[in-house]
C-alpha positions in Angstrom: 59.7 53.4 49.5 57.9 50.8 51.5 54.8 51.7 49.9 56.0 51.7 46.7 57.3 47.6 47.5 54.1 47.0 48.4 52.0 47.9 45.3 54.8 46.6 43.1 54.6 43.1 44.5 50.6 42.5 45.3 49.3 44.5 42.4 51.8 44.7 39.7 53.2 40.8 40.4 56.6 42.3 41.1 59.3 40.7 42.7 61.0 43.0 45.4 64.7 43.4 46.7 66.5 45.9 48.3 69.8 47.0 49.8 70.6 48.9 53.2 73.2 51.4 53.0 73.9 52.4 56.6 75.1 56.1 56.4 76.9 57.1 59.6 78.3 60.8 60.6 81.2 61.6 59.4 82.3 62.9 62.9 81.0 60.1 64.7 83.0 61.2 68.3 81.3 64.4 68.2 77.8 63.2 66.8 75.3 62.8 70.1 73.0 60.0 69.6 69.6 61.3 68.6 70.6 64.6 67.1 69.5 64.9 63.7 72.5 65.5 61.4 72.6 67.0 57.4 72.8 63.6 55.0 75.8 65.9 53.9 77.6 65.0 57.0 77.1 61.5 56.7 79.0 58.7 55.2 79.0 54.7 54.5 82.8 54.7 53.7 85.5 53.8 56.0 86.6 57.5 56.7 84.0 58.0 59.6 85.8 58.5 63.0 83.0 55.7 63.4 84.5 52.3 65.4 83.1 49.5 63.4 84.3 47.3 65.7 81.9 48.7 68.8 79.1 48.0 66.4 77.7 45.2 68.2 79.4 45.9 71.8 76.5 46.7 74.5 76.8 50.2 76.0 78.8 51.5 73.2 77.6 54.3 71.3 78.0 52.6 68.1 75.7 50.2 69.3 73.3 52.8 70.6 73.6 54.1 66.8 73.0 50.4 65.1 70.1 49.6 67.6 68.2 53.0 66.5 69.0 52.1 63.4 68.1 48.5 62.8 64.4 50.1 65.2 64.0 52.2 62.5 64.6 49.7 59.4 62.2 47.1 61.5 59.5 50.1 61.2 59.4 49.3 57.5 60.6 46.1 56.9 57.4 45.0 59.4 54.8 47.2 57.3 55.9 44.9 54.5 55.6 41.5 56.5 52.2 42.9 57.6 51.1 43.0 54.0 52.6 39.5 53.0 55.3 40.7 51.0 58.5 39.1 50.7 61.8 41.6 50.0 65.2 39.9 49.0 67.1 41.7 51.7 70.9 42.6 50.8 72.2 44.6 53.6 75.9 45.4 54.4 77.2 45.0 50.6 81.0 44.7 49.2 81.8 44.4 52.8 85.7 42.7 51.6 86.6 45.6 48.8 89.2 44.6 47.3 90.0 41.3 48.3 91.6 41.3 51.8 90.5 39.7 55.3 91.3 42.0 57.9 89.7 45.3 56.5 92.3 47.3 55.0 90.9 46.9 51.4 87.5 47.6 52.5 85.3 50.3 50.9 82.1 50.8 53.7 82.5 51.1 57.1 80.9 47.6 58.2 83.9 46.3 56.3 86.9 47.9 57.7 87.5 46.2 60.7 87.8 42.9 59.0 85.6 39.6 58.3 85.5 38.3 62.0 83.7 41.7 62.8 81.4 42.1 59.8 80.0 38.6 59.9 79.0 39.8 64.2 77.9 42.7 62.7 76.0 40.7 59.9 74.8 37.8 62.5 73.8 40.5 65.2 71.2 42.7 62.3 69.8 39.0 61.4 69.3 38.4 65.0 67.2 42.2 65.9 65.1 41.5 63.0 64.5 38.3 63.4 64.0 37.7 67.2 63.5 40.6 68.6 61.5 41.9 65.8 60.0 38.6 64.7 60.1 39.6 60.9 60.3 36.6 58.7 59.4 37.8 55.3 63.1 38.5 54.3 65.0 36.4 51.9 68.7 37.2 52.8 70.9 38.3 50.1 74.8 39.1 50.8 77.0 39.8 47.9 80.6 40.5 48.3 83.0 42.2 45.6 86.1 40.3 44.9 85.4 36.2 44.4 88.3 35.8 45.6 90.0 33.0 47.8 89.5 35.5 50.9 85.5 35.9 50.4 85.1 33.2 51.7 86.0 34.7 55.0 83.5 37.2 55.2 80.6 34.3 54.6 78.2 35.0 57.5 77.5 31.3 57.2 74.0 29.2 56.2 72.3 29.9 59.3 72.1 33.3 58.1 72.0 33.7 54.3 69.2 32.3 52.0 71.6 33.9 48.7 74.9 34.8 47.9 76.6 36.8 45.1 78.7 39.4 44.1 78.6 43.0 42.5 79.7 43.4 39.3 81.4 46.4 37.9 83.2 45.3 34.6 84.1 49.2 33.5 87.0 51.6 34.2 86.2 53.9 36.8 87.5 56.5 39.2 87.8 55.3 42.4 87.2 58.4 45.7 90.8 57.7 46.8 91.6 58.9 43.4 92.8 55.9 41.5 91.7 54.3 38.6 90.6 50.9 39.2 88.6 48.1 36.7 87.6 46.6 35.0 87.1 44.1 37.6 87.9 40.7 35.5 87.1 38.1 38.5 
């Protein structure tokens, strides 16, 4: 994929963006940091035995996860820097849901421990790519779900956003807890 960025912004005049989907074992208490594990066990919904909340507490192993994997994104988002491409970065997406504060609408794990947590979580990512891995070629994108009064909430704030929007999913669809849900009309 990196490669692919890079020949569709400096030879075909493209304009790049991309999202980051953090999977993360679906038995996370069992899961041994460093073992390899089937994509099949993996998830980025809020069903992971996963504590979102340790994300960005030192020592944890959630945090032992997130550093590996933020080393690993730096990897490639630093190949693209080296090159002098610029990516519209939109990590962490729909973090809110459905329109909630503390996480119990929330769809992806980064979300389901409420705003307070996912805007660490948010700040702490910016931070390792930026400082400790002194990339500067992202433009930061986050998008939330709702527009509601509560997205506000979940705003990681100016010091760490270049753009802000939100998904769009006007169609009825079937939702993985088995409800029907949409269109969304907001």
């Amino acid at each position: 994929t990196t490669e692919r960025i890079i020949e569709w912004v400096t030879k075909r005049g493209g304009i790049a963006t991309a999202s980051w989907t953090l999977s993360i074992p679906k038995d996370f208490e069992n899961y041994k940091i460093g073992d390899k594990i089937n994509m099949i066990n993996t998830t980025y919904d809020t069903s992971s035995t996963f504590k979102t909340e340790n994300t960005v507490v030192k020592g944890t192993k959630e945090n032992d996860f997130w550093n590996i994997a933020i080393k690993a994104l730096a990897e490639q988002l630093l190949k693209l820097q080296e090159a002098n491409v610029p990516l519209i970065f939109r990590p962490l997406h729909e973090a809110e849901g459905n329109s909630n504060i503390d996480g119990t609408g929330a769809w992806h794990w980064w979300g389901k421990a409420g705003a307070k947590i996912y805007i660490n979580i948010w700040k702490y990512l910016y931070d390792k790519l930026t400082k400790e891995y002194d990339i500067h070629n992202l433009i930061w994108a986050q998008t939330l779900y709702a527009w509601s009064p509560n997205s506000a909430q979940w705003y990681a704030g100016d010091d760490y956003v270049d753009l802000i929007g939100y998904d769009k999913y006007n169609t009825v669809y079937y939702r993985h807890d088995g409800k029907k849900s949409g269109p969304n009309l907001d």
